[in-house]
C-alpha positions as CSV (number, residue, x, y, z in Angstrom):
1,X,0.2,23.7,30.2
2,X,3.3,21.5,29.3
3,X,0.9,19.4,27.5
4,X,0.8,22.0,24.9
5,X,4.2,21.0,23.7
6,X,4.1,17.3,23.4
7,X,3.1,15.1,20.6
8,X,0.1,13.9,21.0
9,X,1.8,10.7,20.3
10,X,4.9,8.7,19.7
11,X,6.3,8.1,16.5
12,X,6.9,4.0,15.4
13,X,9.8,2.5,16.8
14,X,12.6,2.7,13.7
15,X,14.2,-0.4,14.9
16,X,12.3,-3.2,13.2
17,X,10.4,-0.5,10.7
18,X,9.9,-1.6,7.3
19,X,8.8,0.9,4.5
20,X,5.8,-0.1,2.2
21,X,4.9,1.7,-1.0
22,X,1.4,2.3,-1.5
23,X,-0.3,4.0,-4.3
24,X,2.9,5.8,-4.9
25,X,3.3,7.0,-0.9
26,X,6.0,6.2,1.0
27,X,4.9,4.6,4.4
28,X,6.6,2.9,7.2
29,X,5.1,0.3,9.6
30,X,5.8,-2.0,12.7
31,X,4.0,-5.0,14.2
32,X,3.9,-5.7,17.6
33,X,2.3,-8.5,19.2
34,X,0.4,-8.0,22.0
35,X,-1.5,-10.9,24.2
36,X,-4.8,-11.5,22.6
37,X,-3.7,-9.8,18.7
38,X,-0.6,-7.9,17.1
39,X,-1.2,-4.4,16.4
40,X,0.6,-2.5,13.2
41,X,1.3,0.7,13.3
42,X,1.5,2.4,10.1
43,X,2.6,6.5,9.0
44,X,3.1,8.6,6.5
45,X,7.0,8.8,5.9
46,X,7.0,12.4,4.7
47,X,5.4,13.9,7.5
48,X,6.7,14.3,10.9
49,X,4.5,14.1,13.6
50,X,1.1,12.9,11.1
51,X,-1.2,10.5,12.6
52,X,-0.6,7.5,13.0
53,X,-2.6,4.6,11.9
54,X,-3.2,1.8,14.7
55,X,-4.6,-1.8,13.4
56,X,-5.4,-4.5,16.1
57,X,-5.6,-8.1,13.6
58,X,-5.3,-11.5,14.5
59,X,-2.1,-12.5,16.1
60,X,-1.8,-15.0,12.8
61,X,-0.7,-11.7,10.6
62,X,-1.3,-11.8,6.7
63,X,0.4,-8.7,5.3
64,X,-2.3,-7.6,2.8
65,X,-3.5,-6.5,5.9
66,X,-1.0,-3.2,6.0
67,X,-2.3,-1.7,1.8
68,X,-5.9,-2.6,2.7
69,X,-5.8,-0.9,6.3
70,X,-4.2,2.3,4.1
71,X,-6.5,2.3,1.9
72,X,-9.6,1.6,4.7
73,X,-8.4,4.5,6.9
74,X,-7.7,7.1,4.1
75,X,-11.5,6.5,2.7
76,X,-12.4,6.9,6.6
77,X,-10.8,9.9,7.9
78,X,-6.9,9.3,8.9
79,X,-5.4,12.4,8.8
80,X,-1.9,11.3,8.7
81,X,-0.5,14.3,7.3
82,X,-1.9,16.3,10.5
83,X,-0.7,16.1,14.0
84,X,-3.8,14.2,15.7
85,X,-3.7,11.5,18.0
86,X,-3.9,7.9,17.2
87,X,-6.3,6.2,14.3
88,X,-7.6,3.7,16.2
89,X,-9.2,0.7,13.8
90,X,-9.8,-3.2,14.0
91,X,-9.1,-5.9,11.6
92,X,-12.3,-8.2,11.5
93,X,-13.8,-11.0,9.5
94,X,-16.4,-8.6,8.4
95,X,-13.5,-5.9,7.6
96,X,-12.3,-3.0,9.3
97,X,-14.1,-0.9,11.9
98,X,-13.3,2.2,14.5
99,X,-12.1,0.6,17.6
100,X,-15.3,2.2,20.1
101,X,-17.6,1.1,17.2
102,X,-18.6,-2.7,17.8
């Protein structure tokens, strides 16, 4: 029942945030690194509790990563202007794909 009141997630850390303009939308992102990749965590800027947009890359990070994961996940479903949990994707060499999916 108290479920019913939280976010289904938490929004980025601010500390560290950086904003990137994308196609005229304002977004912020983080990196974290993590023991086998780093994972970026992207969101909308305008919304308040939107989905979030989770990309596990290489721990080597090359930040064309961040426009071509916005662009990958809008064509495939992010909802960011919706409260939903997670977008769960994974940087590749063959591109991105749904983490669940390989």
């Amino acid at each position: 029942m108290i479920q019913a009141f939280l976010s289904p997630h938490m929004p980025i850390p601010q500390k560290g945030a950086k904003p990137i303009n994308h196609r005229d939308t304002q977004y912020m992102w983080n990196v974290k690194s993590t023991g086998k990749f780093s994972e970026l965590y992207v969101e909308l800027t305008e919304t308040i509790d939107g989905q979030i947009l989770v990309v596990e890359s290489p721990k080597v990070f090359d930040w064309e990563i961040i426009p071509n994961a916005i662009d990958w996940a809008n064509a495939n479903g992010w909802k960011n202007r919706e409260t939903h949990p997670d977008m769960r994707i994974r940087f590749t060499r063959k591109g991105f794909i749904h983490v669940g999916d390989d």
